[in-house]
PDB file with SEQRES, HELIX, SHEET and CRYST1 records, atoms N, CA, C and O in Angstrom:
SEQRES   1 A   85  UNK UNK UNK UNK UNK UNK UNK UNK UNK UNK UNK UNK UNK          
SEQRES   2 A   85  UNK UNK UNK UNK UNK UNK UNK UNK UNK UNK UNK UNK UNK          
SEQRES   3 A   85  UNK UNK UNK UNK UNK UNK UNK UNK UNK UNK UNK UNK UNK          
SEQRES   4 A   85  UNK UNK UNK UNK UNK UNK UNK UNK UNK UNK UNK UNK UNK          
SEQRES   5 A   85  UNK UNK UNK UNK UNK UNK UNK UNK UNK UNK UNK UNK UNK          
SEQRES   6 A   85  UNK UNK UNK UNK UNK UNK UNK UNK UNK UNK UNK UNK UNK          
SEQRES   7 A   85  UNK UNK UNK UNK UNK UNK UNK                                  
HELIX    1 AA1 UNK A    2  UNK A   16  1                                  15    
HELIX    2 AA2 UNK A   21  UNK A   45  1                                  25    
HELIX    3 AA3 UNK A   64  UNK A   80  1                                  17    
CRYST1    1.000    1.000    1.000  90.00  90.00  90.00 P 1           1          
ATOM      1  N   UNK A   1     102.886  89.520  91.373  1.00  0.00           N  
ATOM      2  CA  UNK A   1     102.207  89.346  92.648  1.00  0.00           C  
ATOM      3  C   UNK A   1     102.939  90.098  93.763  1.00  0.00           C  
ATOM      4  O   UNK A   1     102.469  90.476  94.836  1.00  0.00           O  
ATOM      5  N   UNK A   2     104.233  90.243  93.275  1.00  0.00           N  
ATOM      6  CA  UNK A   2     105.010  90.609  94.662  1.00  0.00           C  
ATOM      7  C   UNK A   2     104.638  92.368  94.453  1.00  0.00           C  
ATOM      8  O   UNK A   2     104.293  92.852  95.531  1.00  0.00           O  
ATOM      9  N   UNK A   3     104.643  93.281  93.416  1.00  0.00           N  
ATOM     10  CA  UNK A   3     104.522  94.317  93.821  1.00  0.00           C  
ATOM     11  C   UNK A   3     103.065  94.384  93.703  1.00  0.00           C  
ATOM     12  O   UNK A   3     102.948  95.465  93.126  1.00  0.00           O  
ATOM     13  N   UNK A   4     101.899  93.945  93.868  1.00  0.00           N  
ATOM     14  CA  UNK A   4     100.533  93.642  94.038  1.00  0.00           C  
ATOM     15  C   UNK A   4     100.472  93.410  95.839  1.00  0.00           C  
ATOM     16  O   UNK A   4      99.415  93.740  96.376  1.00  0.00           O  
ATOM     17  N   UNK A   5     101.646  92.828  96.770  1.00  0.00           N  
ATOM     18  CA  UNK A   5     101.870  92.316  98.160  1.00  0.00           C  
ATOM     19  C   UNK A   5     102.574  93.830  98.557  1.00  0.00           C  
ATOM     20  O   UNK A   5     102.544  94.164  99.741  1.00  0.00           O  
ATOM     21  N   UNK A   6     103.179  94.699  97.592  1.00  0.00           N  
ATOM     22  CA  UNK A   6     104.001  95.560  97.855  1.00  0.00           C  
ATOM     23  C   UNK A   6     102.810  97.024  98.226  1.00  0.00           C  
ATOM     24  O   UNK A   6     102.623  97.718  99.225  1.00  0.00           O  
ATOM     25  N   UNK A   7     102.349  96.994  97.162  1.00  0.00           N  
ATOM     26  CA  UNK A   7     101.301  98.109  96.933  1.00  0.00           C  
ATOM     27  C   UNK A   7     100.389  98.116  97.615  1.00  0.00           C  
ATOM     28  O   UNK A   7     100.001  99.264  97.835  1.00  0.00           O  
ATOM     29  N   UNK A   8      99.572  97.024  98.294  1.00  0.00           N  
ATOM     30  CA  UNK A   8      98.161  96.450  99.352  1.00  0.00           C  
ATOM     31  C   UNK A   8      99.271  96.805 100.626  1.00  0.00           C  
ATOM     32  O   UNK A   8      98.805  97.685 101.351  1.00  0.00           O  
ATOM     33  N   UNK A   9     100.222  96.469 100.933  1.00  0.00           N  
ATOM     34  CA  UNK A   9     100.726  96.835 102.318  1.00  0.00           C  
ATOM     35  C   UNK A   9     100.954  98.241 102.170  1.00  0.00           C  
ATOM     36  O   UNK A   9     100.730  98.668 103.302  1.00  0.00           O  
ATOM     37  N   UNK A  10     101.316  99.366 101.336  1.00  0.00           N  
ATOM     38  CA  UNK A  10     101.699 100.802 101.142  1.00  0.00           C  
ATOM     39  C   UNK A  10     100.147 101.311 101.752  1.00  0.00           C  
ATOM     40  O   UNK A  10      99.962 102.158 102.626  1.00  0.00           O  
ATOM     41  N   UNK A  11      99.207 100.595 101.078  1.00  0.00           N  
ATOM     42  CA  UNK A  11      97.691 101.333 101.214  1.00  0.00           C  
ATOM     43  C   UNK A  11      97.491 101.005 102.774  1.00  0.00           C  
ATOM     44  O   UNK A  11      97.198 101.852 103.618  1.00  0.00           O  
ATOM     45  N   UNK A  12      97.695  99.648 103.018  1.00  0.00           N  
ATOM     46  CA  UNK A  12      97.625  99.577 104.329  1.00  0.00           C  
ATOM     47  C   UNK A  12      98.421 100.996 105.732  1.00  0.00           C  
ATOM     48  O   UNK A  12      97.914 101.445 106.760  1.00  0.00           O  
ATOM     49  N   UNK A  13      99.481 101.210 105.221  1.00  0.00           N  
ATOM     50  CA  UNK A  13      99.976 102.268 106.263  1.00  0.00           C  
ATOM     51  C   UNK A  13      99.422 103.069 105.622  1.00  0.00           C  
ATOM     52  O   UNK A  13      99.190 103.915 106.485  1.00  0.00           O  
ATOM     53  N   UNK A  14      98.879 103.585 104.394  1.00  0.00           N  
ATOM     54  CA  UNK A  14      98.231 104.850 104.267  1.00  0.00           C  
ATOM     55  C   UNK A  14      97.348 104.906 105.458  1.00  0.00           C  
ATOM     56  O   UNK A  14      97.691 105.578 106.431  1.00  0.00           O  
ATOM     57  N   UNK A  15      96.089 104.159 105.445  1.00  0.00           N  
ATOM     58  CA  UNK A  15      95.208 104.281 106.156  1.00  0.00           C  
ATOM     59  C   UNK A  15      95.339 103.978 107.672  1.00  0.00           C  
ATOM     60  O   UNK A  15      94.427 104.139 108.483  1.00  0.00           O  
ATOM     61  N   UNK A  16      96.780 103.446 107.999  1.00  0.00           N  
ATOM     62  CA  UNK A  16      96.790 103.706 109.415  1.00  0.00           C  
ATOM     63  C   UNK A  16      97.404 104.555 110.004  1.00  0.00           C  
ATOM     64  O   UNK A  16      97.310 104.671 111.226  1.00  0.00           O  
ATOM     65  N   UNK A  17      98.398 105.566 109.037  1.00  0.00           N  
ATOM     66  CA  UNK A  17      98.671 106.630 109.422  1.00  0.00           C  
ATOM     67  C   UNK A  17      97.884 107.750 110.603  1.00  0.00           C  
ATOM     68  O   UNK A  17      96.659 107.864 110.646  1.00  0.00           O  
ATOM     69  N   UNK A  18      98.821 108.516 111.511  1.00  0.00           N  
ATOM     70  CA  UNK A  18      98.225 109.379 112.297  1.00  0.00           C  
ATOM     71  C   UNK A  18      97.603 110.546 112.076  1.00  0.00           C  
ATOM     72  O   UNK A  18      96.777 111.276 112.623  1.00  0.00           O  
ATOM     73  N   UNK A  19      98.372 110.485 110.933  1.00  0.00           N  
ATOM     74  CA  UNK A  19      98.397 112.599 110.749  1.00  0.00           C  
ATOM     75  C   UNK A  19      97.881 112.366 108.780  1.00  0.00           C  
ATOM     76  O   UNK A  19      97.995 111.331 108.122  1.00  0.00           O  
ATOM     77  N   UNK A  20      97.442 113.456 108.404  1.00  0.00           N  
ATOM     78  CA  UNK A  20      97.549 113.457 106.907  1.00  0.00           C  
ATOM     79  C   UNK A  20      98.590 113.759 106.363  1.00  0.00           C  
ATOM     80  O   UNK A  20      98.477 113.403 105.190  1.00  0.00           O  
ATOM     81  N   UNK A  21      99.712 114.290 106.554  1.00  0.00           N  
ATOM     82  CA  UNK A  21     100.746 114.243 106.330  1.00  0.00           C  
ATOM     83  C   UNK A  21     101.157 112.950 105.606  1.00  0.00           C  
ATOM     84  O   UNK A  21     101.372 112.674 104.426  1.00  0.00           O  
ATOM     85  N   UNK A  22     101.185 112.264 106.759  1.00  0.00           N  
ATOM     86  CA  UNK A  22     102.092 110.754 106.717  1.00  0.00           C  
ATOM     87  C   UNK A  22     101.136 109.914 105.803  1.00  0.00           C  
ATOM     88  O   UNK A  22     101.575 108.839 105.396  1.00  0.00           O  
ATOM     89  N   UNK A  23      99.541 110.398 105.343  1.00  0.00           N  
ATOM     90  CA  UNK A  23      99.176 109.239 105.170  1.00  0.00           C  
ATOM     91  C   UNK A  23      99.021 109.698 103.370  1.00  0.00           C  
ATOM     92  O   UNK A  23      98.787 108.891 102.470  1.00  0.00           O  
ATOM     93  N   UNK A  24      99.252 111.381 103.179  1.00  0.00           N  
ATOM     94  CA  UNK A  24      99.656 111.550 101.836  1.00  0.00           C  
ATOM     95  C   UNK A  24     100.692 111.413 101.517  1.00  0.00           C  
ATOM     96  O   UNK A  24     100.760 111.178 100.310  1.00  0.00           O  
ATOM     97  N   UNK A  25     101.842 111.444 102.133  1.00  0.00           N  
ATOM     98  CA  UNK A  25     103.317 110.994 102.176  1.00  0.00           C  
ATOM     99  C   UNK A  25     103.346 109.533 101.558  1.00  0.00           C  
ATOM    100  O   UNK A  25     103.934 109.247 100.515  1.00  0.00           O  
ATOM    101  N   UNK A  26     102.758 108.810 102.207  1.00  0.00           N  
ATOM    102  CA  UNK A  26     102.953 107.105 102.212  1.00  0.00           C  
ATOM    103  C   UNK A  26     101.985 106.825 100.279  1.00  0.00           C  
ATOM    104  O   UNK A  26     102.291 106.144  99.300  1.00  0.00           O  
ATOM    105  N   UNK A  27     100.716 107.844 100.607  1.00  0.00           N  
ATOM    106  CA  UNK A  27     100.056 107.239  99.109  1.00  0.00           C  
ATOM    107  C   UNK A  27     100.636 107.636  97.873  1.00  0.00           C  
ATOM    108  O   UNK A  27     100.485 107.023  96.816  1.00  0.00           O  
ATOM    109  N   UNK A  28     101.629 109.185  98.103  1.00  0.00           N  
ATOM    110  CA  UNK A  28     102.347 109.888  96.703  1.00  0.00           C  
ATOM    111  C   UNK A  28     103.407 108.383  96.597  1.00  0.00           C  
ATOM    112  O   UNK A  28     103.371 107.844  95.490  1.00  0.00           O  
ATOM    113  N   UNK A  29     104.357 107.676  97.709  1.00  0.00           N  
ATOM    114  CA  UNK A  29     105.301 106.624  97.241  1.00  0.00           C  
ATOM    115  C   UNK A  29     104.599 105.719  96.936  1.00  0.00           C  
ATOM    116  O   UNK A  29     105.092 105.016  96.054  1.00  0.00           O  
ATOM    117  N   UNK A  30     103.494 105.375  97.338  1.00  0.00           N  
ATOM    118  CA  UNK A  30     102.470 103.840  96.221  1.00  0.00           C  
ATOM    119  C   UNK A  30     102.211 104.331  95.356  1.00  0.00           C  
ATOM    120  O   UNK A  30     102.512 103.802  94.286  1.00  0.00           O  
ATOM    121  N   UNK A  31     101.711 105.245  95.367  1.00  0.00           N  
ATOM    122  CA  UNK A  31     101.325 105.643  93.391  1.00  0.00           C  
ATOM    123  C   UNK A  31     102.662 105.280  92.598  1.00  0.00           C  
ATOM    124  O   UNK A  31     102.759 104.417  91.726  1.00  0.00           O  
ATOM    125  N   UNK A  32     103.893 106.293  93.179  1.00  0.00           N  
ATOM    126  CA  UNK A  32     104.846 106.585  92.658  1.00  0.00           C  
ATOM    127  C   UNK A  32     105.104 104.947  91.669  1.00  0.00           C  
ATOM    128  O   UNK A  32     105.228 104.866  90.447  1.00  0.00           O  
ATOM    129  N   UNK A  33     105.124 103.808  92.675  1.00  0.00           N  
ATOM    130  CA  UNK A  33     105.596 102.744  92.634  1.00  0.00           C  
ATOM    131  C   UNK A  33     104.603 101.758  91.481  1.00  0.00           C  
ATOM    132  O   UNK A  33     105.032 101.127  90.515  1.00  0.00           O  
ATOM    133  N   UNK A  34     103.624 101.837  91.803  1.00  0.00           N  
ATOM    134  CA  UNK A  34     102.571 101.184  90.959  1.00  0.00           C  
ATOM    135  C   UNK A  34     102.159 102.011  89.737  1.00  0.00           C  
ATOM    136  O   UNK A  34     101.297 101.434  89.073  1.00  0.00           O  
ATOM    137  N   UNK A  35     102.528 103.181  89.265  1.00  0.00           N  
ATOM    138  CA  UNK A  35     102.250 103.944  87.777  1.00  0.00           C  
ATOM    139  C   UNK A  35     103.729 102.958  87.055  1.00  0.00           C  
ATOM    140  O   UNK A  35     103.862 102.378  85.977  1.00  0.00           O  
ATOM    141  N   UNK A  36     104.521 103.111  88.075  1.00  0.00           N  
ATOM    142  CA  UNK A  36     106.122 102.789  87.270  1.00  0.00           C  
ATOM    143  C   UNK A  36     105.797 101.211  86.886  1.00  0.00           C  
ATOM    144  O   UNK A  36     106.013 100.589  85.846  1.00  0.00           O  
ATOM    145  N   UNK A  37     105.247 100.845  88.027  1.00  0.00           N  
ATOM    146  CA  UNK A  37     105.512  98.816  87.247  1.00  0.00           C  
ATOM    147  C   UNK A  37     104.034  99.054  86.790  1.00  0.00           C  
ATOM    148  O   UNK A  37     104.357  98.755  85.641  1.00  0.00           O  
ATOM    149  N   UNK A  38     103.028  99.259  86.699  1.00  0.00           N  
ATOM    150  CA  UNK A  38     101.822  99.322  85.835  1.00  0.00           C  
ATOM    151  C   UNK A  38     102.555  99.731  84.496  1.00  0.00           C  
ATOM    152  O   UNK A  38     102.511  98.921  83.569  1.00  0.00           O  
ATOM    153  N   UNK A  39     103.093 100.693  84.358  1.00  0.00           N  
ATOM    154  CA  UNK A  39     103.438 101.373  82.836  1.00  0.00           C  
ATOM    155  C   UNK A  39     104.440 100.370  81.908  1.00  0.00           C  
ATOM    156  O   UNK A  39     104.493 100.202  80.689  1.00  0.00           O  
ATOM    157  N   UNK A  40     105.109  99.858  82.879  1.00  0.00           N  
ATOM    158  CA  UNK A  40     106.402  98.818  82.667  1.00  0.00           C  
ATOM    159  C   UNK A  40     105.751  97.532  82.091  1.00  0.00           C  
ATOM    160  O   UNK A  40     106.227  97.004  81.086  1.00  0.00           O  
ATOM    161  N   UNK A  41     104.600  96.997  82.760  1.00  0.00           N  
ATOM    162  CA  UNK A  41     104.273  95.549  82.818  1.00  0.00           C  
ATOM    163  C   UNK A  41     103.151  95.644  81.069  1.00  0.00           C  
ATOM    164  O   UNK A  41     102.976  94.922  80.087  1.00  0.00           O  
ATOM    165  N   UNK A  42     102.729  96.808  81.498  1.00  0.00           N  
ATOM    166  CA  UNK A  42     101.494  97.252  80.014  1.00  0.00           C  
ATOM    167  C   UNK A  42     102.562  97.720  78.801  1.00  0.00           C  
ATOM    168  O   UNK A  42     102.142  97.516  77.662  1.00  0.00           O  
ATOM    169  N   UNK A  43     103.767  98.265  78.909  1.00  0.00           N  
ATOM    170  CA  UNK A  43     104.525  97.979  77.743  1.00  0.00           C  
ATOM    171  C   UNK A  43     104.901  96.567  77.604  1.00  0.00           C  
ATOM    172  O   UNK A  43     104.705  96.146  76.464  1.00  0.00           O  
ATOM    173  N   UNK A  44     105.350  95.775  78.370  1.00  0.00           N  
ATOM    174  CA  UNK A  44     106.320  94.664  78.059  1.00  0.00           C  
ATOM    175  C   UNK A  44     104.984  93.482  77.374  1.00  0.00           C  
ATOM    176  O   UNK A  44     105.301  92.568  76.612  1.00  0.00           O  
ATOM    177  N   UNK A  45     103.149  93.790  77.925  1.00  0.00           N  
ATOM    178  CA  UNK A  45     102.467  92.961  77.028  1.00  0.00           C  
ATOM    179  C   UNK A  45     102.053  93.589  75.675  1.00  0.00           C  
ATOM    180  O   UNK A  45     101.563  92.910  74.773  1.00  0.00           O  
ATOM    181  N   UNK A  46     102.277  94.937  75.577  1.00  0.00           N  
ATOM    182  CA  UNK A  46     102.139  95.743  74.118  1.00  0.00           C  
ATOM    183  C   UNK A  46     100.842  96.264  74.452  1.00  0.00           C  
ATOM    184  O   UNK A  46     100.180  96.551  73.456  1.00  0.00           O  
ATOM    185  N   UNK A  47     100.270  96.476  75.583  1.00  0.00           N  
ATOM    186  CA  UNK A  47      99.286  97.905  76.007  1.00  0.00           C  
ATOM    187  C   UNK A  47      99.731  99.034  75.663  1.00  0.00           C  
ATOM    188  O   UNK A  47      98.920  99.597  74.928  1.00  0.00           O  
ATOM    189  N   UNK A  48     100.486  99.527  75.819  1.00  0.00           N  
ATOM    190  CA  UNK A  48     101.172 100.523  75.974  1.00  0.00           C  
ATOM    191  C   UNK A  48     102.494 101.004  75.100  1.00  0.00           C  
ATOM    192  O   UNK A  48     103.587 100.457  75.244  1.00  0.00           O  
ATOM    193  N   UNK A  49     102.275 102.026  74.235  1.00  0.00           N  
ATOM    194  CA  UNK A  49     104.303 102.396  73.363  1.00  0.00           C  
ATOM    195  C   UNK A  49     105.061 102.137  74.552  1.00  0.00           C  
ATOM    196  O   UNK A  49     104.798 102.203  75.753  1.00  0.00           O  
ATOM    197  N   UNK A  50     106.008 101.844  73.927  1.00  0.00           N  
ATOM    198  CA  UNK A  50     107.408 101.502  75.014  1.00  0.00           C  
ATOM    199  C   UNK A  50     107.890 103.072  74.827  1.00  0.00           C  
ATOM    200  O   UNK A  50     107.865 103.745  73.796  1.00  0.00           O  
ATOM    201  N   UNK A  51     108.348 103.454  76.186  1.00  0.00           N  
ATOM    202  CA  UNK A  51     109.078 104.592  76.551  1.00  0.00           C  
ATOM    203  C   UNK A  51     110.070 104.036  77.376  1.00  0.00           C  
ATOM    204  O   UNK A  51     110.392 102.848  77.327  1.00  0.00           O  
ATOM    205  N   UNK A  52     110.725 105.148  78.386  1.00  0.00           N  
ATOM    206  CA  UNK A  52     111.977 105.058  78.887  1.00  0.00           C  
ATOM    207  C   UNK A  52     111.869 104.619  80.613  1.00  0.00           C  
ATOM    208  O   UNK A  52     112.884 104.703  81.305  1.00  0.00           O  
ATOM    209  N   UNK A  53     110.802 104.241  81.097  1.00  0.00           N  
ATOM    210  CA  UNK A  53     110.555 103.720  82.173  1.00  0.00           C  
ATOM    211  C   UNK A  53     111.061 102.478  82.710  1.00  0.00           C  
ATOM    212  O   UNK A  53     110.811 101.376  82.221  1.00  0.00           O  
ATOM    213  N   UNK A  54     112.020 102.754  84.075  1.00  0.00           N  
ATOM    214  CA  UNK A  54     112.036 101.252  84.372  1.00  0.00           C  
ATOM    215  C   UNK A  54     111.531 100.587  85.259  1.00  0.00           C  
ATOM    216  O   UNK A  54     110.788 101.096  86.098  1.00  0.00           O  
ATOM    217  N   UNK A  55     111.819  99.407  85.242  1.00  0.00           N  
ATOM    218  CA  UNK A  55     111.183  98.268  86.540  1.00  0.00           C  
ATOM    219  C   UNK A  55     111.340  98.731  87.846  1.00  0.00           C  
ATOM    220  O   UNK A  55     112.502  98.705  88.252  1.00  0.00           O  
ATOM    221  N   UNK A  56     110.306  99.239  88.782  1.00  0.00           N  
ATOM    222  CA  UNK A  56     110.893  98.969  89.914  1.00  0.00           C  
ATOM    223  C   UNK A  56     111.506  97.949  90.574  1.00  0.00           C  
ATOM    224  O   UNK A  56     111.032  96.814  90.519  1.00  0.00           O  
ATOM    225  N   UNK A  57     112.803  98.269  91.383  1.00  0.00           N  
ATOM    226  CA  UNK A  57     113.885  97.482  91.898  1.00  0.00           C  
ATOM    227  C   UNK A  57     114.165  96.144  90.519  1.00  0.00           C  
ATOM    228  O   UNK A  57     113.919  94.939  90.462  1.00  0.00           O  
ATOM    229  N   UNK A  58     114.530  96.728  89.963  1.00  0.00           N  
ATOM    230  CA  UNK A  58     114.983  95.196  88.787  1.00  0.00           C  
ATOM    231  C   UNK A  58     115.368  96.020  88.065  1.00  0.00           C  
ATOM    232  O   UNK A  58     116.561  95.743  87.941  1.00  0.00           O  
ATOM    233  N   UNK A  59     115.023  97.483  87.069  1.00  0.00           N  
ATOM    234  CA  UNK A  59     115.806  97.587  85.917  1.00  0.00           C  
ATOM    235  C   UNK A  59     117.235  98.225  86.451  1.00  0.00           C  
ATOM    236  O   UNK A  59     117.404  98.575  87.619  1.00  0.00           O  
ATOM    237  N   UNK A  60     117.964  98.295  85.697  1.00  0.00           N  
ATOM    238  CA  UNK A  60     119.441  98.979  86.059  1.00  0.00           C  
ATOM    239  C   UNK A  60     118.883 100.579  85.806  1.00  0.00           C  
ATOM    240  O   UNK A  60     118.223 100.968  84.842  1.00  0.00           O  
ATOM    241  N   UNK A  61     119.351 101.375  86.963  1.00  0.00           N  
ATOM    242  CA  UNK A  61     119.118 102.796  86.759  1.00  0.00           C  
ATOM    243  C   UNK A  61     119.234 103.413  87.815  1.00  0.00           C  
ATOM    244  O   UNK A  61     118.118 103.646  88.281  1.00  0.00           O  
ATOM    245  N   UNK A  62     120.590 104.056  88.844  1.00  0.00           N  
ATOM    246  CA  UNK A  62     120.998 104.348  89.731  1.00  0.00           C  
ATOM    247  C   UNK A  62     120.343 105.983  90.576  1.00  0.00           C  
ATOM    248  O   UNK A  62     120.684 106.547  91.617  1.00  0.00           O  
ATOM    249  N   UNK A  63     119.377 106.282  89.610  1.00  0.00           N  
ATOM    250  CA  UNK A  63     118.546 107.891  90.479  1.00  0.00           C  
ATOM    251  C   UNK A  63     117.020 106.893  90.429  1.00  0.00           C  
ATOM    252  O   UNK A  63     116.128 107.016  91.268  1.00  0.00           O  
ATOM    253  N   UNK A  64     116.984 106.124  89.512  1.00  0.00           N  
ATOM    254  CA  UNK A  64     115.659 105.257  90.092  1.00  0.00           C  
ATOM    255  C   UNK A  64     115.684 104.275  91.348  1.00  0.00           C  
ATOM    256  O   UNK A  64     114.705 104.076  92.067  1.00  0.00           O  
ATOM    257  N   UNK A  65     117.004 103.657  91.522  1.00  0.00           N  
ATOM    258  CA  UNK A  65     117.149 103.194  92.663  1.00  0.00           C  
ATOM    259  C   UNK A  65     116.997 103.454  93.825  1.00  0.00           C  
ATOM    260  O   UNK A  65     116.378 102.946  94.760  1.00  0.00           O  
ATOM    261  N   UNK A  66     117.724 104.436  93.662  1.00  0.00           N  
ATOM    262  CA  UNK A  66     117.983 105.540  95.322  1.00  0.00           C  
ATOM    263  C   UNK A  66     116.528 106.067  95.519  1.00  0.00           C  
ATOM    264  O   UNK A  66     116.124 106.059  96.682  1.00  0.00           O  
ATOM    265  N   UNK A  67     115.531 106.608  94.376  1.00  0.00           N  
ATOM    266  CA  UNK A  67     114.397 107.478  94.848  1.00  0.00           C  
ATOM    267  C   UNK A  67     113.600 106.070  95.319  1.00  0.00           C  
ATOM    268  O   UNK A  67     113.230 106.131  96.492  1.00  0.00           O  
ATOM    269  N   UNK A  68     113.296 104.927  94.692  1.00  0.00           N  
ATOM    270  CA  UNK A  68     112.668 103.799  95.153  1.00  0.00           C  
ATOM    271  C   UNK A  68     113.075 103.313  96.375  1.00  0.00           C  
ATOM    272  O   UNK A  68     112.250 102.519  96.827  1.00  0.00           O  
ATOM    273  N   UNK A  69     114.092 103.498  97.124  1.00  0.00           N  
ATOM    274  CA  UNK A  69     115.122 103.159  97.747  1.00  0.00           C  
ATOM    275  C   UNK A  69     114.227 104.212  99.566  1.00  0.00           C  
ATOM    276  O   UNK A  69     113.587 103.946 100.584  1.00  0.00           O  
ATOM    277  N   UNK A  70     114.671 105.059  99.044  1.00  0.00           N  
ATOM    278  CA  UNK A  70     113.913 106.770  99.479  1.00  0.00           C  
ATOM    279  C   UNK A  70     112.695 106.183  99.948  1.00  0.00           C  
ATOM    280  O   UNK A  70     112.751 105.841 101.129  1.00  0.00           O  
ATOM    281  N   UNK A  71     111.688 105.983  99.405  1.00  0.00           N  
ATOM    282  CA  UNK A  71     110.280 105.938  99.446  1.00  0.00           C  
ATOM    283  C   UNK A  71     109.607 104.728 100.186  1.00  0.00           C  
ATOM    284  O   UNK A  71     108.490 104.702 100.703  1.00  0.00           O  
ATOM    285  N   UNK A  72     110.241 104.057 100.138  1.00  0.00           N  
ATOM    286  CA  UNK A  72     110.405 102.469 100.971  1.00  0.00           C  
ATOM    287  C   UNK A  72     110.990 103.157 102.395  1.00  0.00           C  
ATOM    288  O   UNK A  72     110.256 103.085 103.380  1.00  0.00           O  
ATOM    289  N   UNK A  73     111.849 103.594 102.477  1.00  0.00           N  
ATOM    290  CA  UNK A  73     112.337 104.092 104.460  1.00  0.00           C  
ATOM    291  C   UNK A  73     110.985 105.311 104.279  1.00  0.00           C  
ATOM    292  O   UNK A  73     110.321 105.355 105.314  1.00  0.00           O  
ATOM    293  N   UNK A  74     110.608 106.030 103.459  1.00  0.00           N  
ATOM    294  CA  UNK A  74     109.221 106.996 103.989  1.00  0.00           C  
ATOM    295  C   UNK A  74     108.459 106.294 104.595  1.00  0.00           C  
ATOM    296  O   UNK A  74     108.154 106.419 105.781  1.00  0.00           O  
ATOM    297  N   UNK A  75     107.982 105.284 103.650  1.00  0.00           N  
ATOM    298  CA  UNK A  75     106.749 104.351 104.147  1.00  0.00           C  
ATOM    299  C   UNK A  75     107.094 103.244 105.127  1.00  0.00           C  
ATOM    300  O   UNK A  75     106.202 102.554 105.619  1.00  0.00           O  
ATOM    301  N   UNK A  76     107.855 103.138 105.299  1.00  0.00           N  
ATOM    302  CA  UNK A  76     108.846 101.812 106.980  1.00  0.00           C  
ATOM    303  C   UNK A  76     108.320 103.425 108.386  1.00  0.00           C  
ATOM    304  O   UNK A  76     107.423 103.457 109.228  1.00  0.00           O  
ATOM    305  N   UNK A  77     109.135 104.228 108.098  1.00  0.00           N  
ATOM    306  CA  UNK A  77     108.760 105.774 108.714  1.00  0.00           C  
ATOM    307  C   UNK A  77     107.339 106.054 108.955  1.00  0.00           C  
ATOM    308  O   UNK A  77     106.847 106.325 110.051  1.00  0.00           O  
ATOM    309  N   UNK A  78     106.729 105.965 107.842  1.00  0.00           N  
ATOM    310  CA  UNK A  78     105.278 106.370 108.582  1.00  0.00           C  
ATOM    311  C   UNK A  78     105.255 105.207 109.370  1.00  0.00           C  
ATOM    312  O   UNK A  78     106.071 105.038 110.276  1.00  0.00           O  
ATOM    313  N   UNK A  79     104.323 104.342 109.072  1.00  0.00           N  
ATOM    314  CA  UNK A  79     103.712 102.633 109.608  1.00  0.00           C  
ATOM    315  C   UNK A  79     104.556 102.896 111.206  1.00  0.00           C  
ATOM    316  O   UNK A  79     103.901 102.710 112.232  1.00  0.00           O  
ATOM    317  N   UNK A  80     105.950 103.311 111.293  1.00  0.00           N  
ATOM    318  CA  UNK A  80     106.589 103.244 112.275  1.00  0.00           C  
ATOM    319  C   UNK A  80     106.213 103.863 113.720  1.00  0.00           C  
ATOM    320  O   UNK A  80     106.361 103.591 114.912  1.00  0.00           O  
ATOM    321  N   UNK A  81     105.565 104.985 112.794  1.00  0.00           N  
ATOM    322  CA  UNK A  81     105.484 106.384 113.717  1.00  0.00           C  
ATOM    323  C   UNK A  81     104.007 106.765 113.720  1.00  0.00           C  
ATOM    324  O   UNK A  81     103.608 107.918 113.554  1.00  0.00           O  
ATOM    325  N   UNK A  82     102.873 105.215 114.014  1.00  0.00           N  
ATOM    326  CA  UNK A  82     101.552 105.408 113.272  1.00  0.00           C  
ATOM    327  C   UNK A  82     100.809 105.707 115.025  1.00  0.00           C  
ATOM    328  O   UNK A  82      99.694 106.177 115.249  1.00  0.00           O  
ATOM    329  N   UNK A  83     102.049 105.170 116.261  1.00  0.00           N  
ATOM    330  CA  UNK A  83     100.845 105.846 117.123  1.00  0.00           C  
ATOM    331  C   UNK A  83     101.463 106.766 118.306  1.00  0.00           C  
ATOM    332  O   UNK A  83     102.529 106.463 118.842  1.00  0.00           O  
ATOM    333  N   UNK A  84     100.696 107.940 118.682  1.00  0.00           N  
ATOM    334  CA  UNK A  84     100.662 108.693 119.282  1.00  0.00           C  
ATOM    335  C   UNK A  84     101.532 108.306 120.833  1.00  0.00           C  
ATOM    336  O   UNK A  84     101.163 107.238 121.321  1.00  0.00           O  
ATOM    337  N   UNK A  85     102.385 108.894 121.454  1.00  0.00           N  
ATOM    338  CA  UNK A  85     102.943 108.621 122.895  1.00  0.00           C  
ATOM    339  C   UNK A  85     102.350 109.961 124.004  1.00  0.00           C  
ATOM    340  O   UNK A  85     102.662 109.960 125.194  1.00  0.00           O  
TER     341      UNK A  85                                                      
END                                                                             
């Protein structure tokens, strides 16, 4: 549920974004985020062969961290910077 609360708020600053920039910026890090725990959650019920994918924010994996890490201040950044002065 929580990255289901995670992913509905990402779409949310998509679409309130100013510029297209920011608002393809913000949807490449929700995809990014929801292919990874979609792919994760459909292996762990046996949808899916298990490959080398991990959990967002939960599996151990220190260049998955930081880029998840990354993509979360993009999308705080857009939403931030959604109106015009």
């Amino acid at each position: 549920m929580l990255y289901a609360a995670l992913i509905l708020r990402g779409l949310q600053i998509v679409a309130r974004a100013k510029d297209r920039f920011g608002s393809l910026l913000a949807f490449g890090v929700v995809a990014m985020i929801f292919w990874q725990a979609f792919v994760n959650i459909a292996m762990t019920t046996g949808l899916l062969p298990v490959v080398g994918i991990t959990l967002p924010f939960f599996s151990y994996g220190g260049s998955s961290m930081i880029t998840l890490m990354l993509g979360i201040g993009l999308l705080l950044n857009v939403s931030m910077r959604r109106f015009t002065f």
